[in-house]
N, CA, C and O atoms as a printed pandas DataFrame, in Angstrom:
     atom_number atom_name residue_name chain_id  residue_number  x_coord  y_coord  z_coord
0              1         N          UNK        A               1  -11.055   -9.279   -2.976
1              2        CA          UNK        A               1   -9.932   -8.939   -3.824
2              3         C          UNK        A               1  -10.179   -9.414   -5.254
3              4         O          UNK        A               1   -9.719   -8.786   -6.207
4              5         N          UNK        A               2  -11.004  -10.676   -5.423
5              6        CA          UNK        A               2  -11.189  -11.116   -6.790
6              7         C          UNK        A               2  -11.891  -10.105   -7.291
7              8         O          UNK        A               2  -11.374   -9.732   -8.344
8              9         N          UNK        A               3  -12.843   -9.492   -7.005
9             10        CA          UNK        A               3  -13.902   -8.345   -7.522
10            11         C          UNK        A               3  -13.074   -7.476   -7.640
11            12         O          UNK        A               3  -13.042   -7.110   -8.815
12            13         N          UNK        A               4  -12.327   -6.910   -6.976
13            14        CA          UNK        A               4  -12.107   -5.451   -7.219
14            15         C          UNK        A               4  -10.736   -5.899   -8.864
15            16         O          UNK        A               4  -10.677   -5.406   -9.991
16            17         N          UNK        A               5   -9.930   -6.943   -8.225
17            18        CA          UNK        A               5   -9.181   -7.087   -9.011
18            19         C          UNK        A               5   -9.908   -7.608  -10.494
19            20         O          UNK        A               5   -8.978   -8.033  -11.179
20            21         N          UNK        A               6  -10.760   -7.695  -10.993
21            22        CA          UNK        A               6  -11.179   -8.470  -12.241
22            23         C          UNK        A               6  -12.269   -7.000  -12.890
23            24         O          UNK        A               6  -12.716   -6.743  -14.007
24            25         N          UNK        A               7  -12.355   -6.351  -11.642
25            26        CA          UNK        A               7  -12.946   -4.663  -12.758
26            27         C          UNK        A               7  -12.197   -3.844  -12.811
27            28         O          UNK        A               7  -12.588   -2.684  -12.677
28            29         N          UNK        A               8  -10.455   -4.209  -13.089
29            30        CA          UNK        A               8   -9.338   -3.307  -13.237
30            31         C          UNK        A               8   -9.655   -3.587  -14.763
31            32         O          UNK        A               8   -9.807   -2.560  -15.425
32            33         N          UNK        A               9   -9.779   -4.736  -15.418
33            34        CA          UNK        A               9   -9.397   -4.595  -16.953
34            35         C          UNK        A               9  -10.632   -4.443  -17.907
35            36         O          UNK        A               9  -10.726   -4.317  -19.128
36            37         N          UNK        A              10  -11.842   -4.520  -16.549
37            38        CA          UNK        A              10  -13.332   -4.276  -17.745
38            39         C          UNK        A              10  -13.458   -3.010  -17.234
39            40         O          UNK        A              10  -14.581   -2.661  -17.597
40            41         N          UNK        A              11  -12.937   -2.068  -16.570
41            42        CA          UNK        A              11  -12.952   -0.494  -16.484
42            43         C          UNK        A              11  -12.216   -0.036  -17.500
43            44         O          UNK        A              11  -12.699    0.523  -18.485
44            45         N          UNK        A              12  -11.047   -0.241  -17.322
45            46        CA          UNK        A              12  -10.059    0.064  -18.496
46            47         C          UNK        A              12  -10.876    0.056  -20.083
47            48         O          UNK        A              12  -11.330    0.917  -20.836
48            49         N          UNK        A              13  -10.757   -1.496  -20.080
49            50        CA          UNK        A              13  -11.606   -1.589  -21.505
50            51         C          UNK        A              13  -12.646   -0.622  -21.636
51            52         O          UNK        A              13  -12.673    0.196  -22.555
52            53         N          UNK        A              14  -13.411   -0.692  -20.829
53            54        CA          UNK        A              14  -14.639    0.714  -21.147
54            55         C          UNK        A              14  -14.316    1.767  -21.314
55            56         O          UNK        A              14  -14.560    2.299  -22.396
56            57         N          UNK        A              15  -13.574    2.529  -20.190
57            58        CA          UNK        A              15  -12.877    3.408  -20.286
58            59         C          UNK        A              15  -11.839    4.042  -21.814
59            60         O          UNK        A              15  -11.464    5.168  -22.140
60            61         N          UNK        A              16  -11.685    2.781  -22.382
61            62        CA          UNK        A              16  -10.910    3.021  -23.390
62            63         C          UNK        A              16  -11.894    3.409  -24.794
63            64         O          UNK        A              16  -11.678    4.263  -25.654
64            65         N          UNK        A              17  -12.781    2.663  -24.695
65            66        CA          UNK        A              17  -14.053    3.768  -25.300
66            67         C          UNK        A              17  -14.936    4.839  -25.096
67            68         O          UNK        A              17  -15.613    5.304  -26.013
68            69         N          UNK        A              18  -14.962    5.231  -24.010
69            70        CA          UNK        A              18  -15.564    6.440  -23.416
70            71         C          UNK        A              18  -15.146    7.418  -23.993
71            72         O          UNK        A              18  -14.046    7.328  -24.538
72            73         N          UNK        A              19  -15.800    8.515  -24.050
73            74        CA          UNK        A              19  -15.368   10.097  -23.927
74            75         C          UNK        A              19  -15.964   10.708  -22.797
75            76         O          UNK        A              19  -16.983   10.328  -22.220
76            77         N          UNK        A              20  -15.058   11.952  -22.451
77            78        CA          UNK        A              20  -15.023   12.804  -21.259
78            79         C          UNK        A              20  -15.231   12.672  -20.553
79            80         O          UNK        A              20  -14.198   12.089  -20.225
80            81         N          UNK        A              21  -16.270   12.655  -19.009
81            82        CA          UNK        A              21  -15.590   12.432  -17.933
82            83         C          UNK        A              21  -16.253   10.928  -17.911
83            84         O          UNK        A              21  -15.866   10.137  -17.051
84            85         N          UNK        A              22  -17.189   10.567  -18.799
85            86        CA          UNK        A              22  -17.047    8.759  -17.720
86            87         C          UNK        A              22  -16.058    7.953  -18.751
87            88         O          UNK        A              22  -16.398    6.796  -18.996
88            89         N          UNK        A              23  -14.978    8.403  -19.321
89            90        CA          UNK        A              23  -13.712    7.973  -19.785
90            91         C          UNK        A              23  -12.768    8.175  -18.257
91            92         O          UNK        A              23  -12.291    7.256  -17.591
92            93         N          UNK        A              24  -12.688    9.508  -17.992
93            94        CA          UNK        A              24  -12.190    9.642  -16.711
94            95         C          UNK        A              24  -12.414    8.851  -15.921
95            96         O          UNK        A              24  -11.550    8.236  -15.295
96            97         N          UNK        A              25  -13.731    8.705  -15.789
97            98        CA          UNK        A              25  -14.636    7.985  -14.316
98            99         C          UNK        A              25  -14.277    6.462  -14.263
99           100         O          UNK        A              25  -14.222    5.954  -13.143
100          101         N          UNK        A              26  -14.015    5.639  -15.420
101          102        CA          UNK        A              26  -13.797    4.520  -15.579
102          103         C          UNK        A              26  -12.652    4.527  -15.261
103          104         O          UNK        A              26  -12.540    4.004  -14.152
104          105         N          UNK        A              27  -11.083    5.072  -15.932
105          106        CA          UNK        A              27   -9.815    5.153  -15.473
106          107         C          UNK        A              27   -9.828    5.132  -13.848
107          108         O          UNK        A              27   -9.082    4.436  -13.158
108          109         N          UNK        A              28  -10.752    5.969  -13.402
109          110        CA          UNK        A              28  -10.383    6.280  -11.587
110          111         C          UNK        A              28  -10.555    4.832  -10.844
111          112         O          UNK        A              28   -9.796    4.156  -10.150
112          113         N          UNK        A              29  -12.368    4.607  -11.466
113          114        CA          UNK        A              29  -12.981    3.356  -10.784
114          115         C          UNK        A              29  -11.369    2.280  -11.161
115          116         O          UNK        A              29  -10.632    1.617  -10.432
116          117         N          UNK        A              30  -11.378    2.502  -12.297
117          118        CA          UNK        A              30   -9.872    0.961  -12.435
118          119         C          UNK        A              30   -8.583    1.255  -11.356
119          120         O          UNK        A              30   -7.854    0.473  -10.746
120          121         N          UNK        A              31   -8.623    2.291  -11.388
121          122        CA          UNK        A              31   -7.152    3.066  -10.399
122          123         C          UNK        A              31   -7.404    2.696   -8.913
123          124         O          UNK        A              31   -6.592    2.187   -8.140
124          125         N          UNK        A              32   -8.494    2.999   -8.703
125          126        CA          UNK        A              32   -8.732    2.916   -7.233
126          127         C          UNK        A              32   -8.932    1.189   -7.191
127          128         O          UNK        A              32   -8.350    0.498   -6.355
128          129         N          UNK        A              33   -9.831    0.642   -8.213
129          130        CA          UNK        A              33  -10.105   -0.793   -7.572
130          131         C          UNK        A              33   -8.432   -1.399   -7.367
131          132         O          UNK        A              33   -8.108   -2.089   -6.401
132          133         N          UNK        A              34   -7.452   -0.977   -8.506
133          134        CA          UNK        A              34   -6.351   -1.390   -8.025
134          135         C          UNK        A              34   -5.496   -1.578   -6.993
135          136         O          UNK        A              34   -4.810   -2.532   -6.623
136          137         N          UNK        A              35   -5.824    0.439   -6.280
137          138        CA          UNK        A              35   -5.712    0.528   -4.977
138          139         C          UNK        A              35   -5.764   -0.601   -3.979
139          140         O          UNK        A              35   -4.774   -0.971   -3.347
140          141         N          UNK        A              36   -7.372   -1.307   -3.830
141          142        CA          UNK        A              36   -8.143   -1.775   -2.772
142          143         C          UNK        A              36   -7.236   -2.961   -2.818
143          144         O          UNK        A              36   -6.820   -3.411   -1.750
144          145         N          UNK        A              37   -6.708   -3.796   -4.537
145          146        CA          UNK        A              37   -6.061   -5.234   -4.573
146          147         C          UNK        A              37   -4.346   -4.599   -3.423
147          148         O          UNK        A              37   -3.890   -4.934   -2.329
148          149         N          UNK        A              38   -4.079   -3.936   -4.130
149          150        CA          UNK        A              38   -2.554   -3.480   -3.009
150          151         C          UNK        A              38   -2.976   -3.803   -1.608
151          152         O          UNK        A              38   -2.676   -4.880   -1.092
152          153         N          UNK        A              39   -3.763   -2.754   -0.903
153          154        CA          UNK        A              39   -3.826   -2.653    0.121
154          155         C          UNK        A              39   -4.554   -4.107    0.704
155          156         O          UNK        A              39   -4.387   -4.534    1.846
156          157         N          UNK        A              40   -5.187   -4.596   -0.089
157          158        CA          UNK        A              40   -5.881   -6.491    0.534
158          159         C          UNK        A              40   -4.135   -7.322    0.322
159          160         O          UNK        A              40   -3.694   -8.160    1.108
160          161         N          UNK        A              41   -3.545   -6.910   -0.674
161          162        CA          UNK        A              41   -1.849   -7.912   -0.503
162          163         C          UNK        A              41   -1.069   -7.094    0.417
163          164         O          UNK        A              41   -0.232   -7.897    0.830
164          165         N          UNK        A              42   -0.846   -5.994    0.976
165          166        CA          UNK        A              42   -0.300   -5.410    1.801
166          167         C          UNK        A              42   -0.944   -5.464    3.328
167          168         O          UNK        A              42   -0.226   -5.050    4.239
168          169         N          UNK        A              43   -2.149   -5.913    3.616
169          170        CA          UNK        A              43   -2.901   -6.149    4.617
170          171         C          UNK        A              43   -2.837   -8.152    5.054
171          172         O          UNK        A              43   -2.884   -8.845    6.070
172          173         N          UNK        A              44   -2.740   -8.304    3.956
173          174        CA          UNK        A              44   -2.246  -10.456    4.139
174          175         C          UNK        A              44   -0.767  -10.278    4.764
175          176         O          UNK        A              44   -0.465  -10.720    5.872
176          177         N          UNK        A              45    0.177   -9.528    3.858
177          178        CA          UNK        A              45    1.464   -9.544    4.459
178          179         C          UNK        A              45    1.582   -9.064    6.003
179          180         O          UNK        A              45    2.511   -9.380    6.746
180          181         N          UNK        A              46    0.522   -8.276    6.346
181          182        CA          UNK        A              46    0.623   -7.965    7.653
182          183         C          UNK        A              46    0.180   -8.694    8.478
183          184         O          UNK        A              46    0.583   -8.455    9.616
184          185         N          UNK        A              47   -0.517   -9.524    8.366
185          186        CA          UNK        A              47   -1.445  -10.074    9.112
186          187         C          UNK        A              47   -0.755  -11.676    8.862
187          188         O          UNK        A              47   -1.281  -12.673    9.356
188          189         N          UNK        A              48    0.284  -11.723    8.161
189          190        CA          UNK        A              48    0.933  -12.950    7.696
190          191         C          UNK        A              48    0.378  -14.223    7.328
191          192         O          UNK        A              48    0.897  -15.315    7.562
192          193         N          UNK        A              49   -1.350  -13.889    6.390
193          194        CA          UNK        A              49   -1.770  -14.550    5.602
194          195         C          UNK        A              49   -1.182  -15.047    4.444
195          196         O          UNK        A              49   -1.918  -15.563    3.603
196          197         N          UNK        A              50   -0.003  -14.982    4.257
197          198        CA          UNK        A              50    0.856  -14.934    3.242
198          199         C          UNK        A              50    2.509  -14.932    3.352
199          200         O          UNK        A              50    3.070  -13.875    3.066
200          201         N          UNK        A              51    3.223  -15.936    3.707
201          202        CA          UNK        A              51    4.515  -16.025    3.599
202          203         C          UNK        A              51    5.246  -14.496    3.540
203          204         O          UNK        A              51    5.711  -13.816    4.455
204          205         N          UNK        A              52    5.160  -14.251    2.160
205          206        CA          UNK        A              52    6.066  -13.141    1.139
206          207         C          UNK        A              52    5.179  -13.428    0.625
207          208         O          UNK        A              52    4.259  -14.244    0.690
208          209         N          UNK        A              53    5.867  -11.902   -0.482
209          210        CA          UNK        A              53    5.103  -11.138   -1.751
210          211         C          UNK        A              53    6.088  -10.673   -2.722
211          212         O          UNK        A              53    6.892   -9.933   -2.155
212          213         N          UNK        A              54    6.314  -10.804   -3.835
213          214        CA          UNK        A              54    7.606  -10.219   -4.687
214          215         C          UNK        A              54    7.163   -8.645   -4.570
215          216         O          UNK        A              54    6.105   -8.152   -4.962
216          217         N          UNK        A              55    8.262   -7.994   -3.924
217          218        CA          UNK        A              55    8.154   -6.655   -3.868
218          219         C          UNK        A              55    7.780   -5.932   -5.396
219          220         O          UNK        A              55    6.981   -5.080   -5.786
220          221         N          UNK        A              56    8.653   -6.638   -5.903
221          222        CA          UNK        A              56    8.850   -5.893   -7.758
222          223         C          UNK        A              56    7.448   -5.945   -8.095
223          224         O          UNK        A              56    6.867   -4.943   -8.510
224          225         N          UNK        A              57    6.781   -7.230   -7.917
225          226        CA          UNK        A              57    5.122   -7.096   -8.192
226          227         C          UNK        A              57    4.807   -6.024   -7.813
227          228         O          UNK        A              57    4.763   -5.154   -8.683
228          229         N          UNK        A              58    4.490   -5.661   -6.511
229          230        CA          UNK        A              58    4.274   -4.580   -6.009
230          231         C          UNK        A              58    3.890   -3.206   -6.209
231          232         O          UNK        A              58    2.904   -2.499   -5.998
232          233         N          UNK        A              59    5.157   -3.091   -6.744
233          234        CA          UNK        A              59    5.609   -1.879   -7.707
234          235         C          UNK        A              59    5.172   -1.804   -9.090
235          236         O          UNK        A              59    4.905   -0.808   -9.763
236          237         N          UNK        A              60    5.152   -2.869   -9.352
237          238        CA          UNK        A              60    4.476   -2.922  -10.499
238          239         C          UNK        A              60    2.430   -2.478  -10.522
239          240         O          UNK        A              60    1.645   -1.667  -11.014
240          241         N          UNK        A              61    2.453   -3.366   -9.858
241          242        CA          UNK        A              61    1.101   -2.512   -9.490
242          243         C          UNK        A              61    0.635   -1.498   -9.452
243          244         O          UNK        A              61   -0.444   -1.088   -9.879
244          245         N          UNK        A              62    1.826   -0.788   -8.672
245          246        CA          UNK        A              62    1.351    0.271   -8.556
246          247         C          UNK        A              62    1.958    1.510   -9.598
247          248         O          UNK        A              62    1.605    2.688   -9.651
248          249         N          UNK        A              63    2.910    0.851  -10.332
249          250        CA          UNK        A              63    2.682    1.408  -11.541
250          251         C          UNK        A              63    1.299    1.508  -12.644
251          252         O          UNK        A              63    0.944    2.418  -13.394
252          253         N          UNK        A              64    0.742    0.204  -12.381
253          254        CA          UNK        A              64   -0.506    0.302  -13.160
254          255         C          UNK        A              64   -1.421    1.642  -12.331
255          256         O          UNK        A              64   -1.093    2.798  -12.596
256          257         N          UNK        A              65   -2.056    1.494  -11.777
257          258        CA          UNK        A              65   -2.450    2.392  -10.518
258          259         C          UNK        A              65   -2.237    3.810  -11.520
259          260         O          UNK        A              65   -3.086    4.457  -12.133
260          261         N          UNK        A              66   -0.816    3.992  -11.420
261          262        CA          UNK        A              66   -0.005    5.753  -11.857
262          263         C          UNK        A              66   -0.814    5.780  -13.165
263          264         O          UNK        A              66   -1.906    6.347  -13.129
264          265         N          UNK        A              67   -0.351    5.169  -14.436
265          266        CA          UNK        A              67   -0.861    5.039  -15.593
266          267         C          UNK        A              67   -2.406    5.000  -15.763
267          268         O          UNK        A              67   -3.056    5.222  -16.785
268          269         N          UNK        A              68   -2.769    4.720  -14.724
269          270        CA          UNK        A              68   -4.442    4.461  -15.041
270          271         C          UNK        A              68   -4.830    6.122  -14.802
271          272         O          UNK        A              68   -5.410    6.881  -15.578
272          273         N          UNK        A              69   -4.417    6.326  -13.759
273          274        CA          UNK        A              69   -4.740    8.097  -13.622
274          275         C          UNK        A              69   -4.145    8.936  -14.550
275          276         O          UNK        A              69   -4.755    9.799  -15.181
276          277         N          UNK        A              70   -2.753    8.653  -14.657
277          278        CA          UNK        A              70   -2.067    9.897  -15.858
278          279         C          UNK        A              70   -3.320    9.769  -17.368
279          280         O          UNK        A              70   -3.418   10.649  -18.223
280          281         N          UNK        A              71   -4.208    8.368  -17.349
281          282        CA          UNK        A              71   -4.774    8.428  -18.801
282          283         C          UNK        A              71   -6.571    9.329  -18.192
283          284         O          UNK        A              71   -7.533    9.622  -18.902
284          285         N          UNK        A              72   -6.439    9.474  -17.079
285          286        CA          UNK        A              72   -7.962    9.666  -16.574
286          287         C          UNK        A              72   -7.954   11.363  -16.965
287          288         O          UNK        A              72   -8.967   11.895  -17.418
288          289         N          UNK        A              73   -6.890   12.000  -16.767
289          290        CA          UNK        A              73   -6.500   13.200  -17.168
290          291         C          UNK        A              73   -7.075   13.705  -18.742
291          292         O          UNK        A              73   -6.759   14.807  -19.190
């Protein structure tokens, strides 16, 4: 989870200099690594490696997630 979560903001950053599709390609790689952090905190909560989780985080996340694709466009 540390990996995937710590090449959400050096994709982005790259991504934010790129043109055409590995501007895209970077947005996705950040979108999806985001993905993998959800589903590793949604997989602890199941497995009850983890008390709780603030839902609102959550969501928030996965707002980042939305935004990372609407910019991959």
């Amino acid at each position: 989870m540390r990996r995937a979560l710590a090449s959400v903001p050096l994709n982005t950053a790259e991504g934010s200099y790129s043109r055409g599709a590995n501007r895209a390609a970077r947005y996705h790689c950040a979108a999806g690594s985001m993905n993998e952090v959800i589903a590793g905190i949604e997989t602890a909560i199941a497995f009850q490696y983890v008390e709780s989780f603030d839902p609102e985080l959550l969501d928030r996340l996965r707002m980042v997630v939305a935004t990372l694709f609407k910019n991959a466009r």
